[in-house]
N, C-alpha and C positions, 0 to 999 in steps of 0.2 A: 735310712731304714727301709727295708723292705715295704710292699705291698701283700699282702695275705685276704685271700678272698675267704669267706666264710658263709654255711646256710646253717639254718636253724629246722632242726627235723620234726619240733614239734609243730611250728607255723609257716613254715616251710622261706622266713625271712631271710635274702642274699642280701652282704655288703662285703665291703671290701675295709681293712682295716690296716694302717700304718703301727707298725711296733717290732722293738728288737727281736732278733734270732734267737737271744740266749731267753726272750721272756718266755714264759707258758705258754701253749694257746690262752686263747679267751672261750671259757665255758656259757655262762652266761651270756641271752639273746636280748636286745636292748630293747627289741619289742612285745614280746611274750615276757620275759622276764624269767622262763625257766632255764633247767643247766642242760639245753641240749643243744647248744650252739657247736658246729662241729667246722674244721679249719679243709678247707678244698684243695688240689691242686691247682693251679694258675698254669694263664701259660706263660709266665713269668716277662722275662723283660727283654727286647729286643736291643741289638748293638749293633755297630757298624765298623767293620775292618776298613782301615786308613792306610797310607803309607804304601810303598812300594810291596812286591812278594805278592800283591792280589791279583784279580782279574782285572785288566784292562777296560773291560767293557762295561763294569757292572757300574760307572761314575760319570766316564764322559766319551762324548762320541769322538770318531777318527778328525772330523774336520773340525771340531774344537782344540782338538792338540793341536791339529797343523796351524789351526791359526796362532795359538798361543806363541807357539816355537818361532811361526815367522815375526811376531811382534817381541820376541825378546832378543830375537838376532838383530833387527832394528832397533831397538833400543842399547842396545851392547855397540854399535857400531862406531868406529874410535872417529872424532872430528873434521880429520882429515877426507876420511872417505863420505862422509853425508857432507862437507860443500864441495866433492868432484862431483858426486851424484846431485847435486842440486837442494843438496839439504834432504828436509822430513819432507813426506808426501802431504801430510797436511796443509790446507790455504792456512793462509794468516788470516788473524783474525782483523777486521776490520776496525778502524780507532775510530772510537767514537769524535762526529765534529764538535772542534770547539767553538765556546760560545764566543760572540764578539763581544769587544768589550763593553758595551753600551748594556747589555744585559747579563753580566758576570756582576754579583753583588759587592756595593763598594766596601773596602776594611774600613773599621774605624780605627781611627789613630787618637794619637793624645792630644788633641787640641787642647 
């Protein structure tokens, strides 16, 4: 449902009031109580074009595409060619040390 702003001309009261298109205005002022509530123009409701066909520029910058582009050609890269190149650029992650056994908790069993 829309947004519809409205003032009242006898006490000069703005709000703004959620209600269908096909209803009436609203005459009646909720704080005077008289019938001069009168329906505004707005500057209604802003949107955002998506998707290809728009400007390039108005979203993301040139060196956020180029990064993106270089990380999904990497990512796309077939098996063979990432272990002639040495694999992913990423380090490995290091493995946590294990515990010895004297402080790994003992199972209990069914005695």
């Amino acid at each position: 449902m829309p947004t519809y702003d409205y003032a009242c001309n006898a006490c000069g009261h703005a709000l703004e009031l959620f209600h269908s298109m096909a209803e009436a205005p609203r005459k009646k002022c909720p704080r005077c109580g008289k019938n001069q509530l009168e329906r505004r123009i707005g500057a209604g409701a802003g949107f955002l074009f998506k998707g290809s066909g728009f400007y390039q520029t108005d979203y993301r910058s040139e060196s956020y595409s180029k990064a993106a582009k270089a990380e999904s050609e990497g990512a796309t890269k077939p098996a063979a060619e990432k272990a002639e190149s040495g694999g992913d650029a990423k380090p490995a992650a290091k493995e946590p040390s294990a515990k010895p056994a004297a402080e790994q908790p003992k199972k209990k069993g069914k005695d």
